[in-house]
BAFI-3210 file (N, C-alpha, C; in Angstrom, 3 decimals, decimal comma, padded with zeros to 6 digits):
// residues 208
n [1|2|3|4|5|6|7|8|9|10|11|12|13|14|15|16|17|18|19|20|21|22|23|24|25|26|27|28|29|30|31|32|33|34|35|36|37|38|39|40|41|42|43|44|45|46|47|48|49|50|51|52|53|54|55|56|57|58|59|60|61|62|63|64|65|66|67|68|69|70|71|72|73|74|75|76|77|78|79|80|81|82|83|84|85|86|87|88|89|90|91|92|93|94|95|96|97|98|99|100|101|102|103|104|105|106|107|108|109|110|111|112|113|114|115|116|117|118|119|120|121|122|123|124|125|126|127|128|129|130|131|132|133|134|135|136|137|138|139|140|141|142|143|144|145|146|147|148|149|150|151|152|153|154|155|156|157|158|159|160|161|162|163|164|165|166|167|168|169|170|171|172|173|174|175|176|177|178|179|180|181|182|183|184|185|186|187|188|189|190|191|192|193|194|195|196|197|198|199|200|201|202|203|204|205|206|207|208]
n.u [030,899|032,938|036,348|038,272|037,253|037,212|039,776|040,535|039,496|040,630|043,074|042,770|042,178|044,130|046,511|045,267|045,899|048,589|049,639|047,981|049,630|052,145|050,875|051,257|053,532|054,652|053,879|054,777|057,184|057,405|056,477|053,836|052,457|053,054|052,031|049,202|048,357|048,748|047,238|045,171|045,081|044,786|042,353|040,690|041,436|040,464|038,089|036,917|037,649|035,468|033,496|033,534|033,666|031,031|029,276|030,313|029,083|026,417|024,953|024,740|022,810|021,181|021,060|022,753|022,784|022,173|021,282|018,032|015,821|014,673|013,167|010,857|008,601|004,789|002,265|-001,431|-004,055|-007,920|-009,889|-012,302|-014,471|-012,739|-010,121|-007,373|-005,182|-001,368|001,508|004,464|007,686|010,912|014,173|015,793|014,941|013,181|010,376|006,989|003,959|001,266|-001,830|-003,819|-005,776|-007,562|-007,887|-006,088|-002,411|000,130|003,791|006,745|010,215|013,828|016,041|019,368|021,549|024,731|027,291|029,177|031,906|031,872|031,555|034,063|034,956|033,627|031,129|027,968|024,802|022,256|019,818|016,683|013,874|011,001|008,749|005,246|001,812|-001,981|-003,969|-006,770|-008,741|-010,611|-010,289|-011,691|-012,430|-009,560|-009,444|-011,049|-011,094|-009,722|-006,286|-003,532|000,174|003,126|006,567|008,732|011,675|014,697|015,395|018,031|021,076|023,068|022,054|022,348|021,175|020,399|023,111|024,123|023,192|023,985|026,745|028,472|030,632|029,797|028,213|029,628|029,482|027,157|024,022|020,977|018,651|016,016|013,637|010,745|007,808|004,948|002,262|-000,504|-003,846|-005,229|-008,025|-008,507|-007,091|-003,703|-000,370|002,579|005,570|007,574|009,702|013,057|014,600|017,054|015,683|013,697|011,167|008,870|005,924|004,962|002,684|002,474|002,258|-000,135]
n.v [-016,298|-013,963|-014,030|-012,630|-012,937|-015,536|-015,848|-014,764|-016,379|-018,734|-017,891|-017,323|-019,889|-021,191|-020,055|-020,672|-023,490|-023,164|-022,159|-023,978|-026,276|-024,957|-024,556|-027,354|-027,775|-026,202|-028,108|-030,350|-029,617|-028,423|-026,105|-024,736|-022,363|-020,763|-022,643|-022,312|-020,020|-019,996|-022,054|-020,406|-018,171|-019,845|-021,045|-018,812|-017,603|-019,934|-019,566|-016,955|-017,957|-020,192|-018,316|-016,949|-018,772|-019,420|-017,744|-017,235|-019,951|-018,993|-017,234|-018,237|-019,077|-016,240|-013,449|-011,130|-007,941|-005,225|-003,468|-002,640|-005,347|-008,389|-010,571|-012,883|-013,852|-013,796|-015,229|-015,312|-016,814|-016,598|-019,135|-019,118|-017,490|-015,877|-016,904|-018,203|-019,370|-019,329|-019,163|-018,981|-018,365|-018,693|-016,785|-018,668|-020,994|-022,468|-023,242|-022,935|-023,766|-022,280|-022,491|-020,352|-018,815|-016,059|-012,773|-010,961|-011,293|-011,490|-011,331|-011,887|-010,710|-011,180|-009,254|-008,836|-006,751|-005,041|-003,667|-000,506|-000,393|-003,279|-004,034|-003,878|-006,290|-007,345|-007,988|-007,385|-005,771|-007,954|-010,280|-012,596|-014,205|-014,477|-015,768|-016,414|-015,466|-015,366|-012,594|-010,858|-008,183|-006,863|-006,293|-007,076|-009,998|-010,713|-010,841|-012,906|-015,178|-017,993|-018,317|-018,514|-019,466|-019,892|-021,166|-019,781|-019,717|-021,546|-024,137|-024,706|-025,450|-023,660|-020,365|-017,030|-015,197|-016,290|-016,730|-014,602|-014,031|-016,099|-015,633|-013,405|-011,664|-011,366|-009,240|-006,464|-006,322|-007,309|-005,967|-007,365|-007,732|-006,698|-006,599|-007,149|-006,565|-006,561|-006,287|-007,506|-006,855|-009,883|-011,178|-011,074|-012,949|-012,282|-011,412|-010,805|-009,071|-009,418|-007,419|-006,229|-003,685|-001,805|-000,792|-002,226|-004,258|-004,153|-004,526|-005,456|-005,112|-007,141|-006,255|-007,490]
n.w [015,245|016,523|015,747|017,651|020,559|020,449|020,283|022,884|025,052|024,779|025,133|028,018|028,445|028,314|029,689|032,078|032,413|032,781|035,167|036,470|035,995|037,031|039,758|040,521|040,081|042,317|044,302|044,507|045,629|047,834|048,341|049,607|050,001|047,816|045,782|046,644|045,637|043,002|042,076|042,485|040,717|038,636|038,626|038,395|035,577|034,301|035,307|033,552|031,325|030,818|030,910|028,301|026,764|027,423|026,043|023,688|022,588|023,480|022,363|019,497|016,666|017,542|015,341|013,652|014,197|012,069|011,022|009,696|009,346|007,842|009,804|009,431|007,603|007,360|007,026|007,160|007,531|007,920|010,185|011,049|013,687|015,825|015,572|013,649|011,455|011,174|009,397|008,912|007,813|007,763|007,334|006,703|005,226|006,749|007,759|009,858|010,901|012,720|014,922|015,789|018,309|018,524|017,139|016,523|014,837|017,010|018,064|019,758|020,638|021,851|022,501|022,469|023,325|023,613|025,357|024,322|024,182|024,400|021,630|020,825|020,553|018,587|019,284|017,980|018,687|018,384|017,286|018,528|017,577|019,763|021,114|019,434|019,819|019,806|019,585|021,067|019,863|021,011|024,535|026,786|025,528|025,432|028,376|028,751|027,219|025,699|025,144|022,924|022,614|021,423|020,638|019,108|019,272|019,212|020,842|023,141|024,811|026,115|027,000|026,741|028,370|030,737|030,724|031,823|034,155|035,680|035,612|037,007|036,153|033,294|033,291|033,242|030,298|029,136|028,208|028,699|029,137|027,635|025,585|022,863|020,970|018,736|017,050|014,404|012,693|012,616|011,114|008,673|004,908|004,823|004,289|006,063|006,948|009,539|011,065|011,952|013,778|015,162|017,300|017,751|017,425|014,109|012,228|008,682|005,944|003,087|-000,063|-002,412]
ca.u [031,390|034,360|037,537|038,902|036,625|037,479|041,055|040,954|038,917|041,966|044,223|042,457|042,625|046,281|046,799|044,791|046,467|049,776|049,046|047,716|050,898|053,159|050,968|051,599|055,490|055,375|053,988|055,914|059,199|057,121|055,903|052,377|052,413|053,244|050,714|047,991|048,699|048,740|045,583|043,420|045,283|044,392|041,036|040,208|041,631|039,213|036,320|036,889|037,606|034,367|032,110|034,115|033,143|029,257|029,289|030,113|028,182|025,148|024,915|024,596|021,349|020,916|021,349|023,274|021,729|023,136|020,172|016,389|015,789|013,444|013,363|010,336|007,415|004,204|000,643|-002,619|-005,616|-008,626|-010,290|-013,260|-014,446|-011,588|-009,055|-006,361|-003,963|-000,359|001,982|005,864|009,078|011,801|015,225|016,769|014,202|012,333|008,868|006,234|002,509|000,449|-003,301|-004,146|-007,145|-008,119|-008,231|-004,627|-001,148|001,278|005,208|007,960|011,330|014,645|017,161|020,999|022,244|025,994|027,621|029,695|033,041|031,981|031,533|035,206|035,155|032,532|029,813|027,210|023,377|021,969|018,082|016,129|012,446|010,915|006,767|004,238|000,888|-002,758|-004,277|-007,754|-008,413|-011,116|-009,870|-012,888|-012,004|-008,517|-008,946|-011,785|-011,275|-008,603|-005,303|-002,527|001,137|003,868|008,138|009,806|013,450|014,893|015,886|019,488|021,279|023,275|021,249|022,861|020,537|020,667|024,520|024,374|022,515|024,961|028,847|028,552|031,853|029,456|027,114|029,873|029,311|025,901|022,837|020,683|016,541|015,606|012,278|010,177|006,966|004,604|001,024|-001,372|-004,653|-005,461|-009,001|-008,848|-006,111|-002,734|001,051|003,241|007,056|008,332|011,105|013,533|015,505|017,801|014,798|012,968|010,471|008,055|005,177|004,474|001,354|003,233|000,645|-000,241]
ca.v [-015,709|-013,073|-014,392|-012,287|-013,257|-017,162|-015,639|-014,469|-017,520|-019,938|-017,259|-017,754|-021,501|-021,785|-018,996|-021,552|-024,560|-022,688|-021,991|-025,379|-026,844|-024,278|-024,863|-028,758|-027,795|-025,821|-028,974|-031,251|-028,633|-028,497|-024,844|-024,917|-021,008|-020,248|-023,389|-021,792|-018,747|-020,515|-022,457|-019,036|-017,753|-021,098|-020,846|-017,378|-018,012|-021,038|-018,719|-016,416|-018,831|-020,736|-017,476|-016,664|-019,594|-019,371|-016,139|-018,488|-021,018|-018,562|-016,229|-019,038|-018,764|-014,941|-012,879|-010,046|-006,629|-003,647|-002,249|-002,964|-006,832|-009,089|-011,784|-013,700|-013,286|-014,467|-015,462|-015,232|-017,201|-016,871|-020,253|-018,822|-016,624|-015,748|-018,452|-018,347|-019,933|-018,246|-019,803|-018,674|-018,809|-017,992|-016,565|-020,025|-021,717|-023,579|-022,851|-023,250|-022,892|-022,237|-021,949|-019,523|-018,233|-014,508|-012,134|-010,393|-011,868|-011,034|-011,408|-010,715|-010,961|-010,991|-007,866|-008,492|-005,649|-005,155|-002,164|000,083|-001,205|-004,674|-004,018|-003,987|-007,859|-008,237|-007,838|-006,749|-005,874|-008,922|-010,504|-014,119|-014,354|-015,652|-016,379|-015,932|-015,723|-014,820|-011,617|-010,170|-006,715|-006,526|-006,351|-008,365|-011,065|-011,247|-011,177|-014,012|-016,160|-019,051|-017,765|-019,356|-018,769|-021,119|-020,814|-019,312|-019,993|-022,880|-024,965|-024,651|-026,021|-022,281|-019,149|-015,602|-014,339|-017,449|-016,726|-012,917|-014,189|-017,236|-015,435|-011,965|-011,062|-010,538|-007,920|-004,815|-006,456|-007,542|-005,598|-008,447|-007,504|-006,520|-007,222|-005,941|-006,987|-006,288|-007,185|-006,783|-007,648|-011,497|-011,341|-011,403|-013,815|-011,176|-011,634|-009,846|-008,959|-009,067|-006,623|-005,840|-002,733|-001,050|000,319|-002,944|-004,953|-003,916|-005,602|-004,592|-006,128|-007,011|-005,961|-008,592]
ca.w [016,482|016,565|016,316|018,515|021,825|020,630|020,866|024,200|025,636|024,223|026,120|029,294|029,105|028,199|031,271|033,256|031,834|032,415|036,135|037,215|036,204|037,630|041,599|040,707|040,577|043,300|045,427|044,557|045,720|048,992|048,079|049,429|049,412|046,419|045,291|046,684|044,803|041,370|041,892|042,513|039,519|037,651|039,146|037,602|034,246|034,532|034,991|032,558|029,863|030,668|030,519|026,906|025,792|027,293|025,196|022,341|022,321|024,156|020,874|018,650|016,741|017,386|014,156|013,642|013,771|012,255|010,584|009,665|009,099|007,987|010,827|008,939|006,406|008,262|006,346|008,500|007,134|009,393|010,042|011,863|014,363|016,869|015,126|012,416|011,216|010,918|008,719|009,519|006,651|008,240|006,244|006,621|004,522|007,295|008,115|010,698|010,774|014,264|014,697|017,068|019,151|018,470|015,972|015,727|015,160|018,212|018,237|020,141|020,433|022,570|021,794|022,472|023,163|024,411|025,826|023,260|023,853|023,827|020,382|019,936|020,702|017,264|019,370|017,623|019,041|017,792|018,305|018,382|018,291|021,167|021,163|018,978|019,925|019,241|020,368|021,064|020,006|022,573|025,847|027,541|025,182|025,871|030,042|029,169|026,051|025,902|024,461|022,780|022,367|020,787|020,762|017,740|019,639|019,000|021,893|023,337|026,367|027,122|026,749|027,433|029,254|031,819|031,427|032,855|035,659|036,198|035,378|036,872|034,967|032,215|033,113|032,480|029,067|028,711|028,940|027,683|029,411|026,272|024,696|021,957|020,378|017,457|016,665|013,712|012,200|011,449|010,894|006,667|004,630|004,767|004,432|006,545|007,135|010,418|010,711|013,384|013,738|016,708|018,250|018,507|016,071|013,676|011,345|007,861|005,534|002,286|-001,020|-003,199]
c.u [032,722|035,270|038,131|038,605|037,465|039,216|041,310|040,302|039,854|043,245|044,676|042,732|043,682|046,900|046,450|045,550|047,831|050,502|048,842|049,113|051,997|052,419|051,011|053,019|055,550|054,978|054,382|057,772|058,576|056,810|054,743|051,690|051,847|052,227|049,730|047,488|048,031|047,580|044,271|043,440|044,533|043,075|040,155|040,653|040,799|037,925|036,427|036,597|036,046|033,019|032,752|033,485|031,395|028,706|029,459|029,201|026,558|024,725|024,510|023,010|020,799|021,541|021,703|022,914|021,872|022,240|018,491|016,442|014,422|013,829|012,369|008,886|006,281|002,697|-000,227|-003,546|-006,687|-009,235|-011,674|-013,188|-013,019|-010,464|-008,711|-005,435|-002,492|000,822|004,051|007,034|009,535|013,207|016,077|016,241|012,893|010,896|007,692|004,619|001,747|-000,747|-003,361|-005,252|-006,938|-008,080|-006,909|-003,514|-000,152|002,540|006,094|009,423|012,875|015,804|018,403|021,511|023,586|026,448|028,664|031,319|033,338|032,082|033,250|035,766|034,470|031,300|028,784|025,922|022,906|020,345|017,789|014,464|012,427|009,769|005,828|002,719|-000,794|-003,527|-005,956|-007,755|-009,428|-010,689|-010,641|-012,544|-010,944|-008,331|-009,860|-011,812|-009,882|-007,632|-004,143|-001,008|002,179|005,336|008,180|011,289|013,560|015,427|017,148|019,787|021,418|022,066|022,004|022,039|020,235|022,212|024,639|024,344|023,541|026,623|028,116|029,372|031,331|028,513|028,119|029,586|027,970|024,828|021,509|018,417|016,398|014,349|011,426|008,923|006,150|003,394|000,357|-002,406|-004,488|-007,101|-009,638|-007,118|-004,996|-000,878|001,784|004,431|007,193|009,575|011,668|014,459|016,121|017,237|013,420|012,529|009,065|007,258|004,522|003,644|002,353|001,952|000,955|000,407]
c.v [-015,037|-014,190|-013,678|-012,722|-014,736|-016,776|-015,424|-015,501|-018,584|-019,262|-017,720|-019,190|-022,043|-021,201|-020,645|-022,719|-024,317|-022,998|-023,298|-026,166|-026,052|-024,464|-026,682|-028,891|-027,378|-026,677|-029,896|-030,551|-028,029|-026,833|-024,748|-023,328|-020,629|-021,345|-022,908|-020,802|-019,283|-020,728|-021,325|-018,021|-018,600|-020,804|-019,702|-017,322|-018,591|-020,415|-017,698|-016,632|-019,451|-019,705|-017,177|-017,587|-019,961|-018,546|-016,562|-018,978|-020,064|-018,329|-016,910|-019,154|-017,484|-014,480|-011,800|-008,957|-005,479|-002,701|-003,225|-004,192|-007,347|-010,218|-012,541|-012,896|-014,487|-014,359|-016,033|-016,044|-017,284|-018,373|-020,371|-018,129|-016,553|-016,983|-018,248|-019,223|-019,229|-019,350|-018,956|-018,982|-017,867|-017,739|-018,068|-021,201|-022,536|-022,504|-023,890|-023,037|-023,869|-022,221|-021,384|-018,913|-016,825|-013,799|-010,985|-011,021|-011,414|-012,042|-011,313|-011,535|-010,542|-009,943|-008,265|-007,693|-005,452|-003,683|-001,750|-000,597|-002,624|-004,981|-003,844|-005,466|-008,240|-008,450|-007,105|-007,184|-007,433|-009,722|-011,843|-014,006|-015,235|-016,823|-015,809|-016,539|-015,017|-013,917|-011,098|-008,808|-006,466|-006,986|-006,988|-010,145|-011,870|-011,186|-012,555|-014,935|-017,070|-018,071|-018,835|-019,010|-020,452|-020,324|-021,110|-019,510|-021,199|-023,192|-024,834|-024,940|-024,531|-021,396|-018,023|-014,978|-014,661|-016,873|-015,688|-013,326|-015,417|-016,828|-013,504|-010,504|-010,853|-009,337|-006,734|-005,237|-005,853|-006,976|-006,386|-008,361|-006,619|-006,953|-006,407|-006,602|-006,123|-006,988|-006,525|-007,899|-009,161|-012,040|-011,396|-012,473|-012,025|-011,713|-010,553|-009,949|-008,729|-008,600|-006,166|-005,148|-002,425|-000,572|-000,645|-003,428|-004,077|-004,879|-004,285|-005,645|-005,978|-006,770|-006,835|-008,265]
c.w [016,209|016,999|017,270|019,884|021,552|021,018|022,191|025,147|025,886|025,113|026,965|029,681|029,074|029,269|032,444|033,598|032,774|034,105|037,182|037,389|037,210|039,330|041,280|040,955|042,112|044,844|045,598|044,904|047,400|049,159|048,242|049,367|048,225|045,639|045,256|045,433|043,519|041,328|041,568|041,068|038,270|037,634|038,147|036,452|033,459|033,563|033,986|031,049|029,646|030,480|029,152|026,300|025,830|026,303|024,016|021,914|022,387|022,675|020,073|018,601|016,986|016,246|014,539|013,643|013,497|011,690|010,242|009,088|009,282|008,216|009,941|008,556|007,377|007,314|007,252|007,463|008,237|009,347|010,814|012,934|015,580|016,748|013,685|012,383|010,965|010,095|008,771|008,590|007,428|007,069|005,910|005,957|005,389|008,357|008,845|010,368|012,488|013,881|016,083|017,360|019,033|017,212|015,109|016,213|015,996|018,177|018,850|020,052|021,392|021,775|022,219|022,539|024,074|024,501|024,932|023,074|024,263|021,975|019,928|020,216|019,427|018,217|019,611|018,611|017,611|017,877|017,625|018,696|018,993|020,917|019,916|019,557|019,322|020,414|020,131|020,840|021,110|024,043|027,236|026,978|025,328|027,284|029,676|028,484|026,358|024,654|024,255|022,377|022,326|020,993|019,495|017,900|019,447|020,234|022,069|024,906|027,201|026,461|027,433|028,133|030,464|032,264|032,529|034,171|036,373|036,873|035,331|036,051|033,900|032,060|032,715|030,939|027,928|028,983|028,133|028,712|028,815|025,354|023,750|021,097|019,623|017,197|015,437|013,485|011,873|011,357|008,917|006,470|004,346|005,166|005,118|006,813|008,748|010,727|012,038|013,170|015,162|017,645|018,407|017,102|015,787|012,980|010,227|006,772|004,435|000,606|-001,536|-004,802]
res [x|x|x|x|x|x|x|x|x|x|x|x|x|x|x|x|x|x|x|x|x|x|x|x|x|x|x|x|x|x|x|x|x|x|x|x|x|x|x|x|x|x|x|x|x|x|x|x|x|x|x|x|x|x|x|x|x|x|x|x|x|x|x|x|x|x|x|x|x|x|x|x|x|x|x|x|x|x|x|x|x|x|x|x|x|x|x|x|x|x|x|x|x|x|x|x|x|x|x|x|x|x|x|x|x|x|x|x|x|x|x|x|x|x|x|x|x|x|x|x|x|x|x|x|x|x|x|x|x|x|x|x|x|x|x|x|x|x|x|x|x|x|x|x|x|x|x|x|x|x|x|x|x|x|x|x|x|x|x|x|x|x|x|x|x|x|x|x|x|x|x|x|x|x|x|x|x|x|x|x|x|x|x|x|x|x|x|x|x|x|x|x|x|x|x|x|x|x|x|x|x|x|x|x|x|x|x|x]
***
């Protein structure tokens, strides 16, 4: 996470900090005025600091994105008619494997994207897969066959995209409804790259 945002978060709460004390002086000096005052100052310091630091913590677990990336290498085995298996290495060493209902592998993924001079806080467009699931290429099959879909995110208490909607102070920031998905063949055994660029995700078969 940018030092600089953690800088201005630590600002806010020493502002806040600063604040609280100064309307505790001014009621003990029988200043309920000028108390008030402080508190709404304190108050809003508060909130600032606490969306800085949602923005922290949120991010955590999204990867950086400044150009074309391979989010994870994905191996299909079929296991019979309308059913594969998908097998999942991610860059961080740890790997998954799904079995899924249909005949092509489907992906997607959450985009991060922040408005231009958020980027002079360090924040970068950034992205987290979401779901993977399995896809019909016939379109009878997929309104009528059982379908399955699994979580590629890892679990987290905050989420930025919860925050937006929570701490309005971040939408001039955040433009965070963002999505982007990617399907291919899984009807033969095939390795593939899942890749994510500025303009969303792709899938590429890797040759043997």
């Amino acid at each position: 996470m940018p030092n600089i945002l953690w800088g201005i978060t630590v600002a806010f709460s020493v502002a806040g900090m600063i604040m609280l004390i100064a309307a505790f002086m001014a009621l003990r000096r029988g200043r309920p005025l000028r108390m008030s005052w402080r508190l709404l100052w304190a108050l809003m310091f508060f909130t600032l600091a606490t969306a800085g630091g949602g923005v922290i913590w949120g991010v955590q677990g999204y990867r950086a994105l400044t150009h074309e990336d391979v989010a994870v290498v994905v191996r299909t085995e079929p296991l019979g008619p309308n059913r594969f298996q998908a097998q999942f290495r991610f860059a961080d060493g740890r790997e998954v494997v799904y079995v899924l209902n249909g005949d092509q592998l489907y992906v997607d993924a959450r985009i991060l994207k922040w408005h231009a001079f958020a980027n002079v806080l360090g924040l970068n467009t950034a992205y987290e897969l979401d779901r993977v699931a399995g896809r019909y290429q016939d379109l009878t099959q997929e309104q009528q066959q059982p379908r399955t879909v699994q979580s590629l995110a890892p679990a987290r208490d905050v989420d930025l995209f919860t925050l937006r909607q929570r701490y309005a102070v971040l939408s001039p920031l955040l433009d965070a409804e963002y999505g982007s998905a990617t399907f291919a063949a899984a009807d033969s055994p095939s390795q593939y790259e899942v890749r994510v660029s500025t303009t969303g995700l792709l899938i590429r078969k890797r040759e043997p």
